[in-house]
C-alpha positions as CSV (number, residue, x, y, z in Angstrom):
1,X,77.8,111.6,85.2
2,X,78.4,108.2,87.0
3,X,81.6,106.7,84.9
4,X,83.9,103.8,84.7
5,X,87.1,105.9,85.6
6,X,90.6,106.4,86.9
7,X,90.1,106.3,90.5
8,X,92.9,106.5,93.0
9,X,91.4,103.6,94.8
10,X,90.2,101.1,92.1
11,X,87.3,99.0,93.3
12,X,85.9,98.4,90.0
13,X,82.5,100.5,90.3
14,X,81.6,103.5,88.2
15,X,82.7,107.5,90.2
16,X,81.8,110.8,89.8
17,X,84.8,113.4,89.9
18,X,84.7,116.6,92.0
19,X,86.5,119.3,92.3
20,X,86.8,121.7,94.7
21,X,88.8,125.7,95.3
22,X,90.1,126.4,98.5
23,X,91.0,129.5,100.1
24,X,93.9,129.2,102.0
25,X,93.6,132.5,104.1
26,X,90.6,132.1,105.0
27,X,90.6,128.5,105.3
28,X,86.7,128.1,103.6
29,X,85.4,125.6,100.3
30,X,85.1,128.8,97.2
31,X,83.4,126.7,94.7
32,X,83.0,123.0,93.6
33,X,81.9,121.4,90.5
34,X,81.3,117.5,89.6
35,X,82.1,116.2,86.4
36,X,81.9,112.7,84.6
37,X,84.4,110.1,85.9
38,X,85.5,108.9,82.8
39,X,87.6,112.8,82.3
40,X,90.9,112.6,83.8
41,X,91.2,115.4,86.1
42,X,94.4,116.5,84.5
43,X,92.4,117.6,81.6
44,X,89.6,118.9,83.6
45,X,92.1,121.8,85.2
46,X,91.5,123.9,82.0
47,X,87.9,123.8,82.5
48,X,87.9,125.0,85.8
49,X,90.9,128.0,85.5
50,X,88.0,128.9,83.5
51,X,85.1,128.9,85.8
52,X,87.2,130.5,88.3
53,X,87.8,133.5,85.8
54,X,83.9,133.3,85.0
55,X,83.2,133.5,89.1
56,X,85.0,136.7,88.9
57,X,87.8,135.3,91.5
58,X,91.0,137.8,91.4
59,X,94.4,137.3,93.1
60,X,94.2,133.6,93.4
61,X,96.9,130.9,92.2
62,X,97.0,126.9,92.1
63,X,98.7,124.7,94.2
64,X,98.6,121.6,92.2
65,X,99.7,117.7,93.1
66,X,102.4,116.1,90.4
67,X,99.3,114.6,88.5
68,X,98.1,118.0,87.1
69,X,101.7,118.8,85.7
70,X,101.0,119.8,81.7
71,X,101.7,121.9,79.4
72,X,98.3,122.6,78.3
73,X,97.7,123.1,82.1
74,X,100.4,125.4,82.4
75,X,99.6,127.7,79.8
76,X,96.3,127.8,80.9
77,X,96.9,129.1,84.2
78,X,99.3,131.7,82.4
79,X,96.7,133.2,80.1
80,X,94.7,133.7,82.9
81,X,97.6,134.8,84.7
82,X,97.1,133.0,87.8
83,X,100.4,132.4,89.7
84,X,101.0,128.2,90.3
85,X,103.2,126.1,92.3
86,X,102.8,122.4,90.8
87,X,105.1,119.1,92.4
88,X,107.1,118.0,89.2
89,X,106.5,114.2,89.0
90,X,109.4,111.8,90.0
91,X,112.6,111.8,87.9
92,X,111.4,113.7,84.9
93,X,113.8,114.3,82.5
94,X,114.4,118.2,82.8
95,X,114.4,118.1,86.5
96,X,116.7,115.0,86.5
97,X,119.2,117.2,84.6
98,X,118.6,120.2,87.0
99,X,119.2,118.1,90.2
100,X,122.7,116.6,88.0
101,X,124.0,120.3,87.5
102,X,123.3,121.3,91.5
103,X,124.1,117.8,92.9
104,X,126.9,118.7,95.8
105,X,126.1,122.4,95.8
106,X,123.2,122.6,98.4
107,X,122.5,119.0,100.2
108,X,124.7,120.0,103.4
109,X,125.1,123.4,103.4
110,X,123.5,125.0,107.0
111,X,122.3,128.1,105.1
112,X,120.2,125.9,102.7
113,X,118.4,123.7,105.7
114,X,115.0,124.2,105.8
115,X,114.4,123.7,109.4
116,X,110.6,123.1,109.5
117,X,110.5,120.1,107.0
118,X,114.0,119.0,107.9
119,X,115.5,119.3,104.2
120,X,117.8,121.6,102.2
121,X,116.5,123.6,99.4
122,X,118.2,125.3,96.1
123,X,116.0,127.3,93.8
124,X,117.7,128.0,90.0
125,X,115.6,130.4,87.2
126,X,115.2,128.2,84.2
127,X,113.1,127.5,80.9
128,X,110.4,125.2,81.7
129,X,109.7,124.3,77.6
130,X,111.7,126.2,74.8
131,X,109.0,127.8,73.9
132,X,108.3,129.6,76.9
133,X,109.0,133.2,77.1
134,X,110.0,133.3,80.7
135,X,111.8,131.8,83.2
136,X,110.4,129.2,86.1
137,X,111.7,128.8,89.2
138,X,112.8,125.2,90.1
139,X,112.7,124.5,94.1
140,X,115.2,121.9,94.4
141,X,115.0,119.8,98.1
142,X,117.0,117.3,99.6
143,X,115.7,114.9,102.6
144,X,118.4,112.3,104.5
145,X,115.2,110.4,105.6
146,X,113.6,110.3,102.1
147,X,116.6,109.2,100.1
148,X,116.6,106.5,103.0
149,X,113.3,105.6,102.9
150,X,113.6,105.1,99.1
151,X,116.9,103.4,99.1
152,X,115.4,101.0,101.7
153,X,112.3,100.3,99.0
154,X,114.5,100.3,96.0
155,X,116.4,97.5,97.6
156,X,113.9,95.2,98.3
157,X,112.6,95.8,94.9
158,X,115.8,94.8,93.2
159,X,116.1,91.8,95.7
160,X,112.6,90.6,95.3
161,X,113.1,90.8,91.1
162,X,116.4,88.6,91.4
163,X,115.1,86.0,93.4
164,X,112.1,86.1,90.3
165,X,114.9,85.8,87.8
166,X,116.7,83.9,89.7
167,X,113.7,80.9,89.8
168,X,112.8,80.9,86.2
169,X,116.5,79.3,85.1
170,X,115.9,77.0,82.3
171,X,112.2,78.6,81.4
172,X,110.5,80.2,78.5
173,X,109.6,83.4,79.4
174,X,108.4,86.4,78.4
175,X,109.7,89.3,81.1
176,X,108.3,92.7,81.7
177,X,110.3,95.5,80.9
178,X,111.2,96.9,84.4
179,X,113.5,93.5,84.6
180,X,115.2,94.9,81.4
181,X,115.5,98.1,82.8
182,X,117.7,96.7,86.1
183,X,119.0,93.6,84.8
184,X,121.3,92.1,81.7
185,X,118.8,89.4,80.6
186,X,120.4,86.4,78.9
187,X,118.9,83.6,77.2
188,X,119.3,80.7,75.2
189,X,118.9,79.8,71.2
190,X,115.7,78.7,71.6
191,X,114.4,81.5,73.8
192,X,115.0,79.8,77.2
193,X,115.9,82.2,80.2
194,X,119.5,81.5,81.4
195,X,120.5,84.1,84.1
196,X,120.3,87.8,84.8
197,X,122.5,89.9,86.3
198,X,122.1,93.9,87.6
199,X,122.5,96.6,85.8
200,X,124.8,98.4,88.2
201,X,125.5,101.7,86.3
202,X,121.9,101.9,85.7
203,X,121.0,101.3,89.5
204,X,124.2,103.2,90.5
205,X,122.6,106.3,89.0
206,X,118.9,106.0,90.2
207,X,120.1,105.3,93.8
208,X,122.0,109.1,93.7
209,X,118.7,110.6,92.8
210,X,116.9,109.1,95.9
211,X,116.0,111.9,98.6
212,X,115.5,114.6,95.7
213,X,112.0,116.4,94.8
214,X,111.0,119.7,93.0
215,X,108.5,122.6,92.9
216,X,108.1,124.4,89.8
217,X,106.8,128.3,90.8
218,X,105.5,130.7,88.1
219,X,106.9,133.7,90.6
220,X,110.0,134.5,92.2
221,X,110.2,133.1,95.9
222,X,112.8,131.0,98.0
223,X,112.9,127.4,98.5
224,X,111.5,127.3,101.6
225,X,108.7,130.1,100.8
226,X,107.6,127.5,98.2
227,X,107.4,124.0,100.2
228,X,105.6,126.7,102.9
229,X,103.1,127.1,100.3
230,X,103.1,124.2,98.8
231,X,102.2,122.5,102.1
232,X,99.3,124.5,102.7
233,X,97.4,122.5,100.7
234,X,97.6,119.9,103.6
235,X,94.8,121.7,105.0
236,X,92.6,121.0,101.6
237,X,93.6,117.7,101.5
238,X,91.9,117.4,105.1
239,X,89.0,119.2,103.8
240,X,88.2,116.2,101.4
241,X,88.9,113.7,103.6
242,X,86.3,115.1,106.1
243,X,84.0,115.3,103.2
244,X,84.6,111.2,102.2
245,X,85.0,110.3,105.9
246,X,82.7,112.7,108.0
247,X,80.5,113.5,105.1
248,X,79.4,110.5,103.0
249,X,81.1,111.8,100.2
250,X,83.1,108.4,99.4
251,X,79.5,106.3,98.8
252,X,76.7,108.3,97.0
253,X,74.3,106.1,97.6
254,X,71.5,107.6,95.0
255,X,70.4,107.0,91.7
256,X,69.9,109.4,89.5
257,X,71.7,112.4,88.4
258,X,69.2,115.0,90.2
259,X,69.7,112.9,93.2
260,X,73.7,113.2,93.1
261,X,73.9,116.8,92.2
262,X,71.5,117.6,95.3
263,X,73.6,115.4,97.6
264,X,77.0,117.2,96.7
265,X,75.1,120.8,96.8
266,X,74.0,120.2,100.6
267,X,77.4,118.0,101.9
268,X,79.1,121.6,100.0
269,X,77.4,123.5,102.6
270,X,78.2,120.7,105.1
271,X,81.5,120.7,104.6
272,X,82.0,124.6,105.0
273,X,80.4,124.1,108.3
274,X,82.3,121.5,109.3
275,X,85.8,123.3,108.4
276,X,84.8,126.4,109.9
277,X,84.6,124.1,113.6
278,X,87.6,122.3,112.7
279,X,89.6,125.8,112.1
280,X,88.1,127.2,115.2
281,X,89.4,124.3,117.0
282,X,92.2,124.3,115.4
283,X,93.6,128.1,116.7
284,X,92.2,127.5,120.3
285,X,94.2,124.1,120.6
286,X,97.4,126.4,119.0
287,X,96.0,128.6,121.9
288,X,96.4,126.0,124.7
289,X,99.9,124.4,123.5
290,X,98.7,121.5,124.6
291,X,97.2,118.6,122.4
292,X,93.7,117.8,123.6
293,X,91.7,115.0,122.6
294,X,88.5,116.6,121.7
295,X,90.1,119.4,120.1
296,X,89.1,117.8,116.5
297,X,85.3,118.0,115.3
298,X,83.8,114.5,115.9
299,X,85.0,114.5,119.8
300,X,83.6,117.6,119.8
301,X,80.1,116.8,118.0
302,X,80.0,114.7,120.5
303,X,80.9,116.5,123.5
304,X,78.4,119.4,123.0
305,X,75.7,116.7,122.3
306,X,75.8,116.0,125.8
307,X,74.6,118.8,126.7
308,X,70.7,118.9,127.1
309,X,67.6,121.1,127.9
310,X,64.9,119.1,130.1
311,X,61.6,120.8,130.5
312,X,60.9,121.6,134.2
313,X,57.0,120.5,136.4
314,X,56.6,124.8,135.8
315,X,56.7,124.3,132.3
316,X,60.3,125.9,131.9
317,X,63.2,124.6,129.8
318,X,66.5,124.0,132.0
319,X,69.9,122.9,131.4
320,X,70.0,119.0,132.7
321,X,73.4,119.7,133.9
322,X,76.2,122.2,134.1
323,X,78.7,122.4,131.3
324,X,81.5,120.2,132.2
325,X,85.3,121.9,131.9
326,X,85.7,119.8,128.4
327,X,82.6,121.1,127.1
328,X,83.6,125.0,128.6
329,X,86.8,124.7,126.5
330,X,85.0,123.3,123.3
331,X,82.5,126.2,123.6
332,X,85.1,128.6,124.1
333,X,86.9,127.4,120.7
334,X,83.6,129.0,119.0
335,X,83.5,132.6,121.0
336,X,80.4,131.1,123.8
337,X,80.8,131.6,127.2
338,X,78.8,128.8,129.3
339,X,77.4,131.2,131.2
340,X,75.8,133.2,128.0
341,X,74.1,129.5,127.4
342,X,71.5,130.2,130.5
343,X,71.2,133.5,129.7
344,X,70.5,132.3,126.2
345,X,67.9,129.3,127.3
346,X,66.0,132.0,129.9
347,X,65.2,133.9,126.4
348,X,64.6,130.7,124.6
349,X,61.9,130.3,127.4
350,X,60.6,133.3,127.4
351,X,59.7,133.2,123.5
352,X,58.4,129.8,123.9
353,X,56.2,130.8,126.8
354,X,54.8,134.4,124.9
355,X,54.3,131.7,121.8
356,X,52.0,129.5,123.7
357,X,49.4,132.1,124.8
């Protein structure tokens, strides 16, 4: 199960995959599974639209990252008939011609702007492949800041590849082909490099798709309605970063397969207890309006492991100390009053005290 891989972070050591279903309305871990690391995990989508179907999960759908876009993926998830919303990857062919037919039509128009993610939105019914027997619903968006952002990159990109060019005058050289892409290469008889100069038409028209994205929805829904969605998975994403960074999920540390599987089965039920606090927390923070510090689960691990039971001269168990106003607000997060603690600890004493006649 432990593989030589694809990792997103590459340090050269062997990984095990995982995946994991997420229900978004009620904000819990479904099901995970573990596979080899050496599968990609765009192929491994298949397998588990198929356990899902197995588990006997109804009325569910897929919000997938740009990686899992497929067409083997997406005829999966329509023989199962499981709605999808997938992130196209970046300047794919058919969506580059999409975003060339609307260009002008939505980018500043007020009744586009999608206020809570600062960006305008189109959304045009289209085939996805020719072969498909209905129409997909492209979610066009526009951001100022992210065509900025990207302009500023492209820039130094195309800055930092002349001065390259620019220092290999009167070399033989071999050159990769993203200086061909950008750049009129010229060169000598005998194969020596002579100058290079842009490719402006070429440049011209990748800088007036900067700032563009798309969602690709199986079912009808607005623009907006479908970044909404689309940006709920934020809240699985945090899930597996609690799991690497909270959890020991990013380091095993075992050796043998038993050893892994057991590992992943107990830091599953971990991890549902840990994003039940962080959900609770979560609402009672919205609650407050205010932004609290401790209002996130290690602060508040922490807090509560303050507080203490110290066994009294009679024998009794007592609270060392009363619960501070942090710790009253942290409790409250989980439905416990501070003052159904004592009451909770005089019973505690009770049963320990019948126990030890």
């Amino acid at each position: 199960m432990v593989e030589f891989g694809h990792p997103k972070v590459d340090r050269g050591l062997p990984v095990v995959n995982i995946a994991m279903a997420y229900d978004t309305n009620n904000e819990i871990p479904l099901f995970y599974e573990e596979y080899p690391g050496s599968i990609v995990d765009v192929s491994q989508l298949r397998y588990m639209v198929e356990k899902a179907s197995g588990y006997g999960y109804r009325n569910i759908g897929f919000i997938l990252d740009r990686g899992y876009f497929s067409r083997t993926n997406i005829h999966d998830m329509d023989k199962a008939e499981y709605p999808f919303i997938i992130m196209v990857k970046g300047q794919k062919k058919l969506v580059r011609e999409i975003i060339i037919d609307c260009k002008g039509s939505f980018e500043s128009d007020r009744k586009s702007l999608i206020r809570p993610y600062r960006c305008y939105g189109k959304t045009v019914a289209r085939k996805l492949y020719p072969s498909d027997s209905k129409d997909r619903y492209f979610h066009l968006y526009y951001s100022h800041e992210k065509a900025a952002a990207e302009m500023a990159v492209f820039e130094d990109q195309i800055e930092e590849m002349q001065k390259y060019l620019d220092s290999l005058s009167g070399e033989k050289v071999t050159l990769a082909e993203k200086y061909s892409k950008y750049f009129h290469i010229e060169y000598h008889k005998d194969g020596t490099f002579v100058c290079a100069s842009e490719k402006t038409s070429v440049i011209e028209k990748e800088i007036s798709l900067f700032g563009y994205y798309c969602i690709i929805s199986s079912d009808p829904m607005t623009a907006e309605e479908a970044l909404t969605i689309y940006k709920s998975r934020d809240a699985s994403e945090k899930l597996f970063r609690g799991d690497k960074s909270y959890l020991g999920g990013a380091a095993l540390r075992v050796h043998s397969s038993k050893s892994v599987r057991t590992k992943l089965f107990v830091e599953f039920i971990a991890l549902i207890i840990r994003n039940r606090m962080h959900t609770k927390l979560k609402k009672e923070q919205k609650n407050l309006k205010k932004r609290l510090n401790y209002m996130n689960v290690p602060a508040a691990v922490r807090e509560l492991e303050k507080i203490e039971l110290m066994r009294c001269s009679q024998g009794n168990y007592i609270l060392d100390h009363a619960p501070t106003k942090t710790q009253k607000t942290i409790l409250k997060s989980f439905d416990i009053d501070a003052n159904v603690m004592k009451r909770r600890n005089r019973s505690l004493c009770e049963m320990l005290e019948h126990v030890s006649k």
